[in-house]
PDB file with SEQRES, HELIX, SHEET and CRYST1 records, atoms N, CA, C and O in Angstrom:
SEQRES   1 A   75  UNK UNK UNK UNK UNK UNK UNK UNK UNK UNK UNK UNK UNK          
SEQRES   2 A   75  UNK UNK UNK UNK UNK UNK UNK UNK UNK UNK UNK UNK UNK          
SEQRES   3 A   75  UNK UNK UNK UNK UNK UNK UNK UNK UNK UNK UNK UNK UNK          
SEQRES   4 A   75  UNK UNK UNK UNK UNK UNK UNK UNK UNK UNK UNK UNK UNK          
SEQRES   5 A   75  UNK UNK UNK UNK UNK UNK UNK UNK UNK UNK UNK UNK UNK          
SEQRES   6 A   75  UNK UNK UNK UNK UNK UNK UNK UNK UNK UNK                      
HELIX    1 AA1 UNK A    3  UNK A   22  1                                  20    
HELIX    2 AA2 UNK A   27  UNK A   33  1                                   7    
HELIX    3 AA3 UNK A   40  UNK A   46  1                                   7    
HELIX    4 AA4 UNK A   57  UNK A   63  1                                   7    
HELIX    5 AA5 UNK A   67  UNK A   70  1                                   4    
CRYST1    1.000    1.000    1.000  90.00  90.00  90.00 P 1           1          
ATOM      1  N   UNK A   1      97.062  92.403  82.940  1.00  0.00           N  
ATOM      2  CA  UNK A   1      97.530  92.867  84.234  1.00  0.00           C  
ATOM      3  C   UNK A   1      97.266  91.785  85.274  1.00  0.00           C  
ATOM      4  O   UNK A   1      96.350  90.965  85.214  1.00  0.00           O  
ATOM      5  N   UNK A   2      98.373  91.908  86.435  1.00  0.00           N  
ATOM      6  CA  UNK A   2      98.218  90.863  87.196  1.00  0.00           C  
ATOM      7  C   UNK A   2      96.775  91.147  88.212  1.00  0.00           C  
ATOM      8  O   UNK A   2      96.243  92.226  88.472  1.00  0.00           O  
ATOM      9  N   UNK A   3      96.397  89.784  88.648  1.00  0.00           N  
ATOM     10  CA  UNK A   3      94.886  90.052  89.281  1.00  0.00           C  
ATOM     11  C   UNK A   3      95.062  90.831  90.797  1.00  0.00           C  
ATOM     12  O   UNK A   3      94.315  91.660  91.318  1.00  0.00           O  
ATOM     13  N   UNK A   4      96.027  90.387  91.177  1.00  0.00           N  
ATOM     14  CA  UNK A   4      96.555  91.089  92.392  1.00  0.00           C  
ATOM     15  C   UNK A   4      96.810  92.973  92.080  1.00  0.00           C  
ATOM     16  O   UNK A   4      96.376  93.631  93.025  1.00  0.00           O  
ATOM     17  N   UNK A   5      97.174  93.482  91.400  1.00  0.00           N  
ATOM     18  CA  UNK A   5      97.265  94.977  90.895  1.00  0.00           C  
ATOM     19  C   UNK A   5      95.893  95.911  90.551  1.00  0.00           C  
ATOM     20  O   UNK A   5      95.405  97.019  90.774  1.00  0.00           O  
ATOM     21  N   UNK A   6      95.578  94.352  89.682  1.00  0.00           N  
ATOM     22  CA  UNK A   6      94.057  95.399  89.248  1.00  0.00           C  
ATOM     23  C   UNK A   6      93.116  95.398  90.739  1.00  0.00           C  
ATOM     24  O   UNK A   6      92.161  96.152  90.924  1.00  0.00           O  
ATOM     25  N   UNK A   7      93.502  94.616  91.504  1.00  0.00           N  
ATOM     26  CA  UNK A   7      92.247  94.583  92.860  1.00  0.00           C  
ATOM     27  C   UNK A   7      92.491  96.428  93.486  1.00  0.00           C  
ATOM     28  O   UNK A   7      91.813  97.428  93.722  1.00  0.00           O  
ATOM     29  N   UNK A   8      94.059  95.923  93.522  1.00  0.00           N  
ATOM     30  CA  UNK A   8      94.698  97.597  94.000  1.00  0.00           C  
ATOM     31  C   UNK A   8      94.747  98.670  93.559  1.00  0.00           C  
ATOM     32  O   UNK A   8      95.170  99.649  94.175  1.00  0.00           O  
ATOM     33  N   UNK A   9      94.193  98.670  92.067  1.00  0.00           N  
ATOM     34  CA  UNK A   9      93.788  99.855  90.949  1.00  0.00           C  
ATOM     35  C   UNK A   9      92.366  99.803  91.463  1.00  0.00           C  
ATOM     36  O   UNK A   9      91.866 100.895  91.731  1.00  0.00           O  
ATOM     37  N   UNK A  10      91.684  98.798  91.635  1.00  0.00           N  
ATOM     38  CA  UNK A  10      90.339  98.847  92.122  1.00  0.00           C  
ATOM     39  C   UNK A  10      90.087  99.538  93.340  1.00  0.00           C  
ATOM     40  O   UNK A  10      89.256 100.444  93.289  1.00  0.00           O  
ATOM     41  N   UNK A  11      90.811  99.211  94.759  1.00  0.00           N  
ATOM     42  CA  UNK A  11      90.845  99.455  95.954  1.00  0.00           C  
ATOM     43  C   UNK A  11      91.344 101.158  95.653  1.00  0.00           C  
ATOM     44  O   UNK A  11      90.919 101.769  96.634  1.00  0.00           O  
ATOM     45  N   UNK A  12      91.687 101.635  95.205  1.00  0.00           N  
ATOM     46  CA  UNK A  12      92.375 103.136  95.314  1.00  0.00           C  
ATOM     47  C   UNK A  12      91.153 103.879  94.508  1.00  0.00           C  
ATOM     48  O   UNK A  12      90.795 105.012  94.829  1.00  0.00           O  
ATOM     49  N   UNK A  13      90.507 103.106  93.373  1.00  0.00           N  
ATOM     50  CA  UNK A  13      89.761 104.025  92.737  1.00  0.00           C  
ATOM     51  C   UNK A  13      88.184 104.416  93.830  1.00  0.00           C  
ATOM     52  O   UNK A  13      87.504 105.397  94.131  1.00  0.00           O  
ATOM     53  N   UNK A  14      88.227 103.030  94.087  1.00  0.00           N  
ATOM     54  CA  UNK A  14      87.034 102.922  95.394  1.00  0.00           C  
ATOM     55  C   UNK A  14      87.323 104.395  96.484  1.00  0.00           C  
ATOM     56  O   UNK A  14      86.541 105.263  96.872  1.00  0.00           O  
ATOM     57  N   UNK A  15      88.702 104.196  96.714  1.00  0.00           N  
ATOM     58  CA  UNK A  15      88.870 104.933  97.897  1.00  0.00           C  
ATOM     59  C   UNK A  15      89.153 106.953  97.644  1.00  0.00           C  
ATOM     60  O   UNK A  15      89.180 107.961  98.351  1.00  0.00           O  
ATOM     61  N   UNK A  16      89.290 106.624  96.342  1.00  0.00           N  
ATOM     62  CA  UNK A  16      89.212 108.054  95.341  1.00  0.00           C  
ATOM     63  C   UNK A  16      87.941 108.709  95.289  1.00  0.00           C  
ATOM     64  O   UNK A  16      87.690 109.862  95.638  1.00  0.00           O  
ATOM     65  N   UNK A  17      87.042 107.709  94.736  1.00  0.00           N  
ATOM     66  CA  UNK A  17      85.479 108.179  94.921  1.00  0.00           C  
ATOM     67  C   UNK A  17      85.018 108.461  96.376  1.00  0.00           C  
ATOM     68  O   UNK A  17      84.882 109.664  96.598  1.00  0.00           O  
ATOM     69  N   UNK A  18      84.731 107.596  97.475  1.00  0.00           N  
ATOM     70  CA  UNK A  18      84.869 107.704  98.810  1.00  0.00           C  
ATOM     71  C   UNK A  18      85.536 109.354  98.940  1.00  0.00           C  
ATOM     72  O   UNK A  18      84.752 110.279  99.152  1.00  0.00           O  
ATOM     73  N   UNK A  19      86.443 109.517  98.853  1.00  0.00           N  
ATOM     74  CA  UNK A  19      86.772 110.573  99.647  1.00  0.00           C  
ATOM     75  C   UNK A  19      86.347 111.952  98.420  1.00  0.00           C  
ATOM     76  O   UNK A  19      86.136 113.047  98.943  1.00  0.00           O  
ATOM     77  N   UNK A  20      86.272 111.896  97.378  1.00  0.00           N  
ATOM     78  CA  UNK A  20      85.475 112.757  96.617  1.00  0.00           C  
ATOM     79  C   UNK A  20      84.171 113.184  96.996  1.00  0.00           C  
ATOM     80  O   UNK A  20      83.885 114.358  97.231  1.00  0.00           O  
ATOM     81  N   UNK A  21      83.354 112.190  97.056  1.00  0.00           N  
ATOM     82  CA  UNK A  21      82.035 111.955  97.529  1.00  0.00           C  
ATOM     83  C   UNK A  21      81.781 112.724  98.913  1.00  0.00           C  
ATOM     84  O   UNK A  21      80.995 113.659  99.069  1.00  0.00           O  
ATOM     85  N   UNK A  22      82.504 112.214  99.767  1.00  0.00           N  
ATOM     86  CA  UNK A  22      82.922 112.601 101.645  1.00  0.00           C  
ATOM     87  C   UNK A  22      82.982 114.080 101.363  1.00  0.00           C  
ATOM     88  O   UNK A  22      82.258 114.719 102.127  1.00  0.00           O  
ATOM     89  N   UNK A  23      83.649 114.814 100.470  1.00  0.00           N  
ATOM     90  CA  UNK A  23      83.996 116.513 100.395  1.00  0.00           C  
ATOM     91  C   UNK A  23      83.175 117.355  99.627  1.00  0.00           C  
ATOM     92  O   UNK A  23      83.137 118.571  99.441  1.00  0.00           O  
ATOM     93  N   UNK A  24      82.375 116.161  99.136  1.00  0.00           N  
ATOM     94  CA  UNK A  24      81.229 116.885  97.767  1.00  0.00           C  
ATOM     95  C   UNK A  24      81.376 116.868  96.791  1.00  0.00           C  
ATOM     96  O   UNK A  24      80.324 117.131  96.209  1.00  0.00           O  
ATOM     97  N   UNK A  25      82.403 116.639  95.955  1.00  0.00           N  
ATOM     98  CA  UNK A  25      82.743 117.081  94.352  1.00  0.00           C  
ATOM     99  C   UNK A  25      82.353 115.795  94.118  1.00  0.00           C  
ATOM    100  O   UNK A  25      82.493 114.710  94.683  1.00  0.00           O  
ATOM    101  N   UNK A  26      81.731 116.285  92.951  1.00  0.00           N  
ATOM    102  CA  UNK A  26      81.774 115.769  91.672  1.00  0.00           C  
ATOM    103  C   UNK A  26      82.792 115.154  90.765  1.00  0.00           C  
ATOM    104  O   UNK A  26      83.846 115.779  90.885  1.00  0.00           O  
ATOM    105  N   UNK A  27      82.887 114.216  89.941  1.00  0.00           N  
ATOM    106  CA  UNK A  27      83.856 114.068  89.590  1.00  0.00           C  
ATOM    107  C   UNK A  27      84.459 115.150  88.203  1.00  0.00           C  
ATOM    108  O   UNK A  27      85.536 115.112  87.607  1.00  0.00           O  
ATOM    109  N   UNK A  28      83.193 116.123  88.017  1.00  0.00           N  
ATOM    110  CA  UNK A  28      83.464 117.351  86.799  1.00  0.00           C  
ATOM    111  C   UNK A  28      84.588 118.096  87.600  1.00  0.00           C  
ATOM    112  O   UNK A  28      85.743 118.072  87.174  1.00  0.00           O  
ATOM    113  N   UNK A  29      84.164 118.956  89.105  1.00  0.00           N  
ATOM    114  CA  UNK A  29      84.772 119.412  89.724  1.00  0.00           C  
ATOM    115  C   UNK A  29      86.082 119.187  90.253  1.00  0.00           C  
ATOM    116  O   UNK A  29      86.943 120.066  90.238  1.00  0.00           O  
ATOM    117  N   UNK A  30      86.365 117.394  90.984  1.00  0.00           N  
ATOM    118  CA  UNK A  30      87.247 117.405  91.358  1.00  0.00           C  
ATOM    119  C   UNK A  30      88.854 117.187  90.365  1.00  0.00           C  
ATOM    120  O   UNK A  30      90.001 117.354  90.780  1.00  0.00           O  
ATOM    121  N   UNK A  31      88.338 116.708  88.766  1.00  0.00           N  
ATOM    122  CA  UNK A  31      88.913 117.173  87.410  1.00  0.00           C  
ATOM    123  C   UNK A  31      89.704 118.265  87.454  1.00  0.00           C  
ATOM    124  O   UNK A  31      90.922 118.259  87.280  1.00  0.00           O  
ATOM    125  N   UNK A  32      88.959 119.295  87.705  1.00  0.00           N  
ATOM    126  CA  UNK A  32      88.740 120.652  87.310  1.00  0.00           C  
ATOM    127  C   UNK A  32      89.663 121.082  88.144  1.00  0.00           C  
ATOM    128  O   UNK A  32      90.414 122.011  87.846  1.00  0.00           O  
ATOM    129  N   UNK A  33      89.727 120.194  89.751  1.00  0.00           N  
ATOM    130  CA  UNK A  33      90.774 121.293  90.852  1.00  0.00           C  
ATOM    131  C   UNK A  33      92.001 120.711  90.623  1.00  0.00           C  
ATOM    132  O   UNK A  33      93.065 121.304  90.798  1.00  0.00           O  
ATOM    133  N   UNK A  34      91.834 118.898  90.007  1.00  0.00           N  
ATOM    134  CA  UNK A  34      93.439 118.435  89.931  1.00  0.00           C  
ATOM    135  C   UNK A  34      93.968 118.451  88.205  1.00  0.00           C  
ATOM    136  O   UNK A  34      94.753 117.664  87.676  1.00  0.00           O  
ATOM    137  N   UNK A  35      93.201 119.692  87.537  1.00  0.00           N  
ATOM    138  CA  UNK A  35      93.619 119.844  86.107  1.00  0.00           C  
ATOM    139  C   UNK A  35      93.582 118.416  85.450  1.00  0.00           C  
ATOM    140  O   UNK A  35      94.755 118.055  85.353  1.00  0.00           O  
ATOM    141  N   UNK A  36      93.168 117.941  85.208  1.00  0.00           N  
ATOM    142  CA  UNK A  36      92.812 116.655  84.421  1.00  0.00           C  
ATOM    143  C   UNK A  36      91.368 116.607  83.781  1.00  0.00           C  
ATOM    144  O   UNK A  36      90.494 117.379  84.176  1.00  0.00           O  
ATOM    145  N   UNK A  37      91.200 115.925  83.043  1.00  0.00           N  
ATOM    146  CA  UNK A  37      89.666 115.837  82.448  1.00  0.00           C  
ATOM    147  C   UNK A  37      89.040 114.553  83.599  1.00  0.00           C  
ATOM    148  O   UNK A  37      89.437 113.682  84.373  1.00  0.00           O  
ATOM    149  N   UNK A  38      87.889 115.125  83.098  1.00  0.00           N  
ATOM    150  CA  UNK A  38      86.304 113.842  84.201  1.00  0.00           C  
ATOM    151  C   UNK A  38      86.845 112.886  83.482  1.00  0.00           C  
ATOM    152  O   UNK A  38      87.492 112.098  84.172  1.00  0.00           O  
ATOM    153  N   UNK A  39      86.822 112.618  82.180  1.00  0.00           N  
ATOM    154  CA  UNK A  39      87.050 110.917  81.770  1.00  0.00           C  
ATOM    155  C   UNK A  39      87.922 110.255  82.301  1.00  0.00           C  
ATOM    156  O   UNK A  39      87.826 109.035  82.168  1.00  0.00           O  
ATOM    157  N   UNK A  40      89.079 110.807  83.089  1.00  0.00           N  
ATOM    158  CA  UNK A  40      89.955 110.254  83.226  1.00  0.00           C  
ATOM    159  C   UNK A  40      90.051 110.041  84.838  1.00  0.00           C  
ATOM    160  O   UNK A  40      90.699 109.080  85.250  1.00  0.00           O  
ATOM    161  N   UNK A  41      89.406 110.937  85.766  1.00  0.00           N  
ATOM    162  CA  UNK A  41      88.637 110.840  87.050  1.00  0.00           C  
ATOM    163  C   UNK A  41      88.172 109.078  87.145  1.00  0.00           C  
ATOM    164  O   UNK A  41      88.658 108.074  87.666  1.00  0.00           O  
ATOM    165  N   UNK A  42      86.408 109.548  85.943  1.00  0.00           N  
ATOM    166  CA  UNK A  42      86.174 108.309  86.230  1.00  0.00           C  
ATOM    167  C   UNK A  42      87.237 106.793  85.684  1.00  0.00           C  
ATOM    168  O   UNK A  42      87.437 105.709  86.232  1.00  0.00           O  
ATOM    169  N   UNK A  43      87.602 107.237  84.711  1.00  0.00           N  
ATOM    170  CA  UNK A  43      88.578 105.781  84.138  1.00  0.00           C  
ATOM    171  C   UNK A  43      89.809 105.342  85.576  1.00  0.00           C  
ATOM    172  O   UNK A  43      90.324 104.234  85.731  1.00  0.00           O  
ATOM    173  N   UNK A  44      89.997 106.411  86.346  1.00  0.00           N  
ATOM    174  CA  UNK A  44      90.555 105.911  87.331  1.00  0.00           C  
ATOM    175  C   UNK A  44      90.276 105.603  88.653  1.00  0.00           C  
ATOM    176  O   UNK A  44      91.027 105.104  89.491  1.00  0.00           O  
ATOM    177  N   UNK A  45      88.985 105.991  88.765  1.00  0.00           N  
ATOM    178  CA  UNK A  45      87.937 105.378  89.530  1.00  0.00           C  
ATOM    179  C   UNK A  45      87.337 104.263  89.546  1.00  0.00           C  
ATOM    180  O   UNK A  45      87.121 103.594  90.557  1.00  0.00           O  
ATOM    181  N   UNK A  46      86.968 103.936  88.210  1.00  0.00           N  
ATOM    182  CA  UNK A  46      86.724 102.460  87.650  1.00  0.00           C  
ATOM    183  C   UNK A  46      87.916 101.292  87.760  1.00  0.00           C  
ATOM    184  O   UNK A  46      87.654 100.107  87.968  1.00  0.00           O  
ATOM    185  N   UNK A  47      89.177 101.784  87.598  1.00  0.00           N  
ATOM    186  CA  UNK A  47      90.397 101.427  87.435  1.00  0.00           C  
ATOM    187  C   UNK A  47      91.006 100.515  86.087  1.00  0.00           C  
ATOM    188  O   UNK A  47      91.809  99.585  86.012  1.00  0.00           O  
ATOM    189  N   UNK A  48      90.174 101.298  85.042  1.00  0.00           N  
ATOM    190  CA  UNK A  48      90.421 101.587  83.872  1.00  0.00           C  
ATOM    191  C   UNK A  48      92.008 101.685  83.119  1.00  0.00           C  
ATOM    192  O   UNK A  48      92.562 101.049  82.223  1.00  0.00           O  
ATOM    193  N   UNK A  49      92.395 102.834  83.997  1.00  0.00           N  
ATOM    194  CA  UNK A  49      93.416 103.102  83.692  1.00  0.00           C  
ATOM    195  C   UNK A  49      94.468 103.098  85.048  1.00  0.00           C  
ATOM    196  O   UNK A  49      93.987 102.896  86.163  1.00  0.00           O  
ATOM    197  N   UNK A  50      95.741 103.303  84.895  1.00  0.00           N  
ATOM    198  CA  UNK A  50      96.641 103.966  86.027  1.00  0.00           C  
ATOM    199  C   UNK A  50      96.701 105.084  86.286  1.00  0.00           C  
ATOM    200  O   UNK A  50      96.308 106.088  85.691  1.00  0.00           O  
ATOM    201  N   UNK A  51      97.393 104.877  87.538  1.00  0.00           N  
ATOM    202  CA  UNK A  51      97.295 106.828  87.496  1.00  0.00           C  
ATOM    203  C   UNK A  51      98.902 107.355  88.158  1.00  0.00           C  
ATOM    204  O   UNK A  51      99.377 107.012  89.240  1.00  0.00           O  
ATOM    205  N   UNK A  52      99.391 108.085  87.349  1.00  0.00           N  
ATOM    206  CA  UNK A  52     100.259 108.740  87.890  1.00  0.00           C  
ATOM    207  C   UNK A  52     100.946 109.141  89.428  1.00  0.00           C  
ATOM    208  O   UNK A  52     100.057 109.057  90.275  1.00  0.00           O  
ATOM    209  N   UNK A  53     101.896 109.436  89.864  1.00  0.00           N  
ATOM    210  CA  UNK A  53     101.945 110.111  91.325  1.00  0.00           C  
ATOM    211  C   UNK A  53     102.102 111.057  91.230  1.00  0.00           C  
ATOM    212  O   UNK A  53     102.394 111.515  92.334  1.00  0.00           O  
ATOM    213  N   UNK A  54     102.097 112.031  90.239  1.00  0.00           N  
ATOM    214  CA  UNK A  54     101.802 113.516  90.409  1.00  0.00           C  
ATOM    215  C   UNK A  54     100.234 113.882  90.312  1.00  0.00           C  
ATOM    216  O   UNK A  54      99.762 114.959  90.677  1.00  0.00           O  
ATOM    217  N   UNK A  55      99.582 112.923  89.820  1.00  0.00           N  
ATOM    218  CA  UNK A  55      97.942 113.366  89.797  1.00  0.00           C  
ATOM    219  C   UNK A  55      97.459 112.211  91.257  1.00  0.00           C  
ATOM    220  O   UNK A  55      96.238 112.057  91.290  1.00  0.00           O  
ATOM    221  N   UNK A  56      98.157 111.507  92.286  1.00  0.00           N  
ATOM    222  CA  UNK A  56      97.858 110.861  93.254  1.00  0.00           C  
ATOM    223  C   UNK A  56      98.082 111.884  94.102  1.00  0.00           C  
ATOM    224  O   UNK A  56      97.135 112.255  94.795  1.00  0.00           O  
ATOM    225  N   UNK A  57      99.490 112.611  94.237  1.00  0.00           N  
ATOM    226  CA  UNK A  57      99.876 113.464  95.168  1.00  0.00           C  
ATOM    227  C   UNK A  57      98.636 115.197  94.609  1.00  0.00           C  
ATOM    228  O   UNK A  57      98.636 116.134  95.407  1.00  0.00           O  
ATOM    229  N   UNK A  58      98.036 115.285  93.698  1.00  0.00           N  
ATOM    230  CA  UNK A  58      97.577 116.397  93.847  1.00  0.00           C  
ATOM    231  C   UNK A  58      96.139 115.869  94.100  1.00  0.00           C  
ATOM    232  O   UNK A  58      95.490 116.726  94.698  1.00  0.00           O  
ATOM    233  N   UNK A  59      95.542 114.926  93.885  1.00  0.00           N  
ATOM    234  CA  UNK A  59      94.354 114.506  94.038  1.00  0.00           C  
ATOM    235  C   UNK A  59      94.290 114.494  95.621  1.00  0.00           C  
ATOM    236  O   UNK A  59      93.344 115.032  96.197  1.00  0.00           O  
ATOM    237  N   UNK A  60      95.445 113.787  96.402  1.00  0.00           N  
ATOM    238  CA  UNK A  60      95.591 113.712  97.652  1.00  0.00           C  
ATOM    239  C   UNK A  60      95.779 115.193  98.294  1.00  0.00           C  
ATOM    240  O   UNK A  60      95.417 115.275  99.468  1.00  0.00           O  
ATOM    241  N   UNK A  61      96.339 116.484  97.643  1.00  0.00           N  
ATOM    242  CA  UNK A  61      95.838 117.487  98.102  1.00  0.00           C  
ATOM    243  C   UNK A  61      94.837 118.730  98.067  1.00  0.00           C  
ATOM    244  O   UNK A  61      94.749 119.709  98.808  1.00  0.00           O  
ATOM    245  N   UNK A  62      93.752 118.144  96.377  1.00  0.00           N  
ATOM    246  CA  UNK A  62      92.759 118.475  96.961  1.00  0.00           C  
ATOM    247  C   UNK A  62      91.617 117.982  97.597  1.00  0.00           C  
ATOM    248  O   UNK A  62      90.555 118.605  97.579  1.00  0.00           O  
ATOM    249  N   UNK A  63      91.788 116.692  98.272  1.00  0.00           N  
ATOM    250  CA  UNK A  63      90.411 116.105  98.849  1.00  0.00           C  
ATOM    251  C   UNK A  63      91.253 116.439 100.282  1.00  0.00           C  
ATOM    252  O   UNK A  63      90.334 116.479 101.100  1.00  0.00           O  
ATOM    253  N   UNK A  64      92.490 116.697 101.016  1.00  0.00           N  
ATOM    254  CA  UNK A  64      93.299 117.210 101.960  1.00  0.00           C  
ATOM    255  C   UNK A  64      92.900 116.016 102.463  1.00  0.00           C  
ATOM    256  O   UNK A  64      91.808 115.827 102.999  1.00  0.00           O  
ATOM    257  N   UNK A  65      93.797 115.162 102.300  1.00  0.00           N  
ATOM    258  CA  UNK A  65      93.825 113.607 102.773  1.00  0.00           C  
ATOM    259  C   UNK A  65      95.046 113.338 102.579  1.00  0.00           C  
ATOM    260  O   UNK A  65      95.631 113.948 101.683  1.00  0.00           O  
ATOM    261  N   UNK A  66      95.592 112.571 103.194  1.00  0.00           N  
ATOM    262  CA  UNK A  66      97.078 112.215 102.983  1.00  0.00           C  
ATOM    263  C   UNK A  66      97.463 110.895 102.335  1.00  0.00           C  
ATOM    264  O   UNK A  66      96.741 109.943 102.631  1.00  0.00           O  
ATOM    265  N   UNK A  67      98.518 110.659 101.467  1.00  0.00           N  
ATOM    266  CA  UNK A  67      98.355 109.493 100.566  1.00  0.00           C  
ATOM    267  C   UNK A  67      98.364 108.319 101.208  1.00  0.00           C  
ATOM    268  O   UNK A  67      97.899 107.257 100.795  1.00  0.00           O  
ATOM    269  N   UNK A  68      99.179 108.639 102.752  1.00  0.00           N  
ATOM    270  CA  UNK A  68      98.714 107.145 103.802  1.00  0.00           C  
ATOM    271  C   UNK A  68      96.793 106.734 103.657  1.00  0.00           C  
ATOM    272  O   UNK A  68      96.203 105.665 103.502  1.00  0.00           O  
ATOM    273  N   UNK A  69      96.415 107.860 103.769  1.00  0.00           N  
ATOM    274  CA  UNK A  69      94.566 107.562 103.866  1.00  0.00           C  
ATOM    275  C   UNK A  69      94.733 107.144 102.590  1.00  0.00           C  
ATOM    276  O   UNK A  69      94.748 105.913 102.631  1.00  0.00           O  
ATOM    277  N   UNK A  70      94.880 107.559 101.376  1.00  0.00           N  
ATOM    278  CA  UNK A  70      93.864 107.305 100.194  1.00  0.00           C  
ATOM    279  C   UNK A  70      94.781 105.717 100.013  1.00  0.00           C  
ATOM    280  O   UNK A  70      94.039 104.952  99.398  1.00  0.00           O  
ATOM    281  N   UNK A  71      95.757 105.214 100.261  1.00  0.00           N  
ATOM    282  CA  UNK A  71      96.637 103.716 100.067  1.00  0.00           C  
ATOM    283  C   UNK A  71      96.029 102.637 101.591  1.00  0.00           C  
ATOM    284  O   UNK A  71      96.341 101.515 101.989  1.00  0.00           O  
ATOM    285  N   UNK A  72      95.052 103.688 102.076  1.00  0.00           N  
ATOM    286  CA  UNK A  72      94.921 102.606 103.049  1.00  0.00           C  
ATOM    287  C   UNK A  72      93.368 101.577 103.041  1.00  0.00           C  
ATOM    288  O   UNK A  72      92.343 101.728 103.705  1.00  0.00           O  
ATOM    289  N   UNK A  73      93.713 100.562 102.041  1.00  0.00           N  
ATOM    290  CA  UNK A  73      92.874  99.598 101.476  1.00  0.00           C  
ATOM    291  C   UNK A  73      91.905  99.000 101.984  1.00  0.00           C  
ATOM    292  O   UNK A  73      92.243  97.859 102.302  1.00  0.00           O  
ATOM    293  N   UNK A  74      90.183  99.364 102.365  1.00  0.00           N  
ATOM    294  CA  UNK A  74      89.551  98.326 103.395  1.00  0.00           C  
ATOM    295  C   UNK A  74      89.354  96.724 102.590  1.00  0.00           C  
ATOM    296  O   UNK A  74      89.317  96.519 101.377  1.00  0.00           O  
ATOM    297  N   UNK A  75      89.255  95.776 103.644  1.00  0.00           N  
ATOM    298  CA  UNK A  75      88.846  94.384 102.913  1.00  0.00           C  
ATOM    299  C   UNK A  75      87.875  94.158 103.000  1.00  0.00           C  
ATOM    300  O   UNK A  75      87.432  93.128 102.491  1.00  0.00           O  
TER     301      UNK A  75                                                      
END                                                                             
């Protein structure tokens, strides 16, 4: 993968945890509200893996953040 993508798989997973963290859940829990398993929470937290835009757009509505916040990258 290009180094430029994985920074931005990095920067989103950062900003995934961040706002998980900010609302309280866990990553068992916040799994649990966007139907997905924890491994795959953290693998996309880590930025392990990719992640879908149907599990971006539901992740983005249960931490009730909007996908402008969770794409908006600090340096």
């Amino acid at each position: 993968m290009d180094k430029s993508f994985l920074q931005k798989y990095k920067n989103l997973g950062l900003n995934i945890a961040f706002y998980r963290k900010m609302r309280g859940y866990t990553q068992i829990q916040l799994a649990e509200l966007v139907d997905i398993d924890r491994s795959h929470i953290s693998a996309i937290e880590l930025a392990n893996v990719g992640v879908s835009l149907d599990v971006v757009f539901k992740i983005c509505e249960v931490l009730n953040i909007s996908e402008k916040e969770l794409f908006d990258f600090r340096n």
